[in-house]
N, C-alpha and C positions, 0 to 999 in steps of 0.2 A: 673519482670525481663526485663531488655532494654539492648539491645545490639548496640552498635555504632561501624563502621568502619571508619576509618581515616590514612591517610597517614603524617608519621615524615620521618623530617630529622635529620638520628641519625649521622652526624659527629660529633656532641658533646652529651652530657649524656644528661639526662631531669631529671625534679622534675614532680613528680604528686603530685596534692593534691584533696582529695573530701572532698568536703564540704555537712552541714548536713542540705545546703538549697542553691537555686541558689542566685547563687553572679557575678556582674558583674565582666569579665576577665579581666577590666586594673585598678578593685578598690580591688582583690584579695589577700591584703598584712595583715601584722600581725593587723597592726594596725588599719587600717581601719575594718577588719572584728569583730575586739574589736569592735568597735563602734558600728558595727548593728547587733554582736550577733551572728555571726556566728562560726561556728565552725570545722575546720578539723579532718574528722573521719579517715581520710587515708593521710600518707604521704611515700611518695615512691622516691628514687632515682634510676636511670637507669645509668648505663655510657656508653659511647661509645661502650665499649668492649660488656658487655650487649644487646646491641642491636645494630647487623650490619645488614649490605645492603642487600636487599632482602628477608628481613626473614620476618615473620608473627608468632606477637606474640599476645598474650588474657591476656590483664588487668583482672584480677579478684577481686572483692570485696565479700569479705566472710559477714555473717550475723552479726559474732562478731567483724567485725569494721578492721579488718585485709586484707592487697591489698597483691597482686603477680601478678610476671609477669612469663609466661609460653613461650616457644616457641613450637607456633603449627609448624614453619617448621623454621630449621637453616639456618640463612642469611650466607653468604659469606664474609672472609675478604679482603677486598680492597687492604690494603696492601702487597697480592699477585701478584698480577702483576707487580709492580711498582718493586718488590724483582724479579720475574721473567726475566724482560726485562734488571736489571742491572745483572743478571746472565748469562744471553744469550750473551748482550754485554761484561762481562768480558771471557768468555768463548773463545768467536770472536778473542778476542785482543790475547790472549793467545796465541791460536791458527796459529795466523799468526807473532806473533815472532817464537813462536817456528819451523814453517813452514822456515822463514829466516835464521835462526842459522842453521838448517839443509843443507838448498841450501851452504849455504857459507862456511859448510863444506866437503860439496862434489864436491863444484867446488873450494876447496884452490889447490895452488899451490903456491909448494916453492920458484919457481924461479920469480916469479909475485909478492910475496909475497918481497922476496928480492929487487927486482926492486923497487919497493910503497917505501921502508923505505931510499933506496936509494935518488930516487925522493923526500921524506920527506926534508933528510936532506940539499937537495942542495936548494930547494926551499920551504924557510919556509913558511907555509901557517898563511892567513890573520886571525887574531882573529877577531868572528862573532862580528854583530855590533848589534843585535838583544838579546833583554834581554826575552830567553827562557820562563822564570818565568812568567813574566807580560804575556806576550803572551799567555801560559797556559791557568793565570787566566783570560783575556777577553776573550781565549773562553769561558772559563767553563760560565761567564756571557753572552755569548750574547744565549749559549745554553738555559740556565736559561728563559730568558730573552720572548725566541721564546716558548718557555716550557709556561713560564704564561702566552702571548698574544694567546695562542693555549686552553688555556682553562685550563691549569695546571691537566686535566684528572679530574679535579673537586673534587679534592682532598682540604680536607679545610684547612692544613698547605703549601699550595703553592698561598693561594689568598689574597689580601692585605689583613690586617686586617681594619677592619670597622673604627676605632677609635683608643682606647689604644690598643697595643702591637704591637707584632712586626714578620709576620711571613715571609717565605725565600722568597715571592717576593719582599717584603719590602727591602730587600737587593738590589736586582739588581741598583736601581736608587742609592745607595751609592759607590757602588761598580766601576761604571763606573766613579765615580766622584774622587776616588780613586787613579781611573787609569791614568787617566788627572793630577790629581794634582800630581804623579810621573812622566808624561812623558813633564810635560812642562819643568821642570830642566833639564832634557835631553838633550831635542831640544834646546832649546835656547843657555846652555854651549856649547853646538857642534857649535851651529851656532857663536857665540862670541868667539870661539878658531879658528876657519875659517879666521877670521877678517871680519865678515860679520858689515856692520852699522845698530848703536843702532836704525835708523832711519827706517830702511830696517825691520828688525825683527817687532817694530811697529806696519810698513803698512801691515805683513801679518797675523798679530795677528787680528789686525781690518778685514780685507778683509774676513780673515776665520771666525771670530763671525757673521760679517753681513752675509756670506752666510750657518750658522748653523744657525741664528736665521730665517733667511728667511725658510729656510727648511722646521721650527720647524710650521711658520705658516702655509705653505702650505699644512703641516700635516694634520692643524686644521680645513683647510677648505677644506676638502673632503667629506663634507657632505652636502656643500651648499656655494654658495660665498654671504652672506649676510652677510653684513659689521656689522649688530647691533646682530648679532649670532655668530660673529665670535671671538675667545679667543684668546688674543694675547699671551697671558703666557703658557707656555708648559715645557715638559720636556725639548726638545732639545734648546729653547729657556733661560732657565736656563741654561743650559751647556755654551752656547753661552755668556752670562751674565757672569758668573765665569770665563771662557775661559780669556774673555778679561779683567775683572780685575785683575787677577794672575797671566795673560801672562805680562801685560803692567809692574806691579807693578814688576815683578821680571825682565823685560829687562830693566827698568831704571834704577834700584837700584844696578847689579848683578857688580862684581868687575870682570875685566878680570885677573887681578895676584895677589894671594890670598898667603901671607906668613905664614908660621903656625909658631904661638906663639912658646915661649922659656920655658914660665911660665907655670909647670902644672897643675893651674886650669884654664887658658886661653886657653891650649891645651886641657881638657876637655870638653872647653863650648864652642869649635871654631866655630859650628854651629850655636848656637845662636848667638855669636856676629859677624859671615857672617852676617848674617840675621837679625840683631838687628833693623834696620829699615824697610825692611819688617813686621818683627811683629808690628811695631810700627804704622801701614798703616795698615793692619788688625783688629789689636785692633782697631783702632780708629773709623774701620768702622761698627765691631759690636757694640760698643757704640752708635754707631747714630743710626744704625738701631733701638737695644734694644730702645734708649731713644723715636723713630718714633711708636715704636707698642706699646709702656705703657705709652707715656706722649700724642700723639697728638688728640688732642681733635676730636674727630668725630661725630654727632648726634644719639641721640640714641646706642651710644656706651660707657661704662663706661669705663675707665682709669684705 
């Protein structure tokens, strides 16, 4: 009888297998162990849920070739807290409207109340310039965002994923790109109904890329200023990069008086044919790119 202790990381399930002779751990597959004869007496899957954090549990191998998994003490679920802290926080919010609604109806008054509507109507108030919505969502990302650089509480759907798939920090770097790629149409129409020059917009599309890309490096060298260590491509240096080709691409191209079509499939696709040469500068430039990462010859790199 041999007993062995070992510590797993159960954020995902596991497979046990014993075999009825030792086998090296990275030659362990079906077909390989066909070859040198080996054989699994035990196969066992675990999941997640099966085995949580903190607990202690006893692999057992019975004599007729049969495994189990026992818990000598029940682990704890993790996603308790994370359920806790959005309770507490919804709770909070709750809390302090319902707190406001109260104040503002103990301190109404009619005549005050009359006066505001008065006031309303003689001085109509300015419509906000700020798109609520977006605003929302960069916080909710930049929360996110300080959420995974903080360690994501080491939860393992909040950390990049390895390779294939896709989990919610993977979002944040789309997200912000999102956010840009709506708020450059923004700015720029504002700034071209102003009668600002196509020249002027340019220079601060450039001015702002050069000092997001500078940023981005200074980012990168907080760990040492050695030039043969140092990574010039970054996040924010990407942003910087997009910035200025989408900022540029849509202040040259952008018309200042736009008539809407008569015809209604022209009034249908009025967006696209704004934009028909933008996309056309686009395309063109995934095409390069694509045809740069599957045609250009490199050593030791197949095509």
């Amino acid at each position: 009888m041999h007993n062995f202790t070992f510590k797993l990381n159960v954020a995902r399930g596991w497979e046990f297998k014993v075999y009825d002779k030792e086998v090296d751990a990275l030659t362990a597959n079906e077909v390989q162990c066909n070859d040198t004869n080996c054989n699994s007496v035990c196969d066992l899957y675990a999941s997640a849920t099966d085995l949580q954090e903190f607990g202690v549990y006893n692999f057992t191998l019975h004599a007729n070739g049969s495994c189990e998994v026992i818990a000598d003490k029940a682990g704890v679920n993790v996603n308790l807290s994370l359920a806790s802290v959005f309770l507490l926080v919804t709770l909070v919010l709750v809390a302090i409207r319902m707190a406001c609604c109260a104040w503002r109806s103990y301190t109404f008054s009619p005549e005050a109340a009359a006066a505001a509507e008065i006031n309303a109507a003689v001085t109509p108030s300015q419509p906000s310039k700020r798109m609520r919505s977006l605003d929302a969502f960069r916080g909710m990302a930049i929360v996110l965002m300080i959420f995974v650089n903080s360690g994501g509480g080491d939860y393992w759907w909040i950390e990049h994923a390895p390779w294939n798939g896709l989990h919610l920090a993977d979002v944040v770097f789309p997200s912000f790109l999102w956010i840009m790629g709506v708020c450059i149409p923004i700015s720029i129409k504002s700034q071209v109904v102003r009668g600002t020059p196509k020249a002027r917009i340019c220079r601060r599309i450039v001015w702002r890329s050069f000092k997001l890309f500078a940023i981005g490096v200074c980012l990168n060298s907080i760990n040492g200023p050695e030039i043969s260590n140092l990574r010039i491509m970054g996040v924010l240096q990407r942003f910087a990069v997009a910035y200025l080709v989408c900022g540029l691409v849509h202040t040259v191209f952008i018309e200042r008086e736009f008539v809407m079509p008569q015809i209604a499939w022209k009034r249908a696709l009025c967006d696209i044919i704004l934009l028909k040469t933008e996309f056309l500068v686009m395309f063109s430039l995934i095409v390069i790119y694509l045809g740069l990462i599957f045609e250009l010859p490199v050593p030791n790199c197949p095509t």
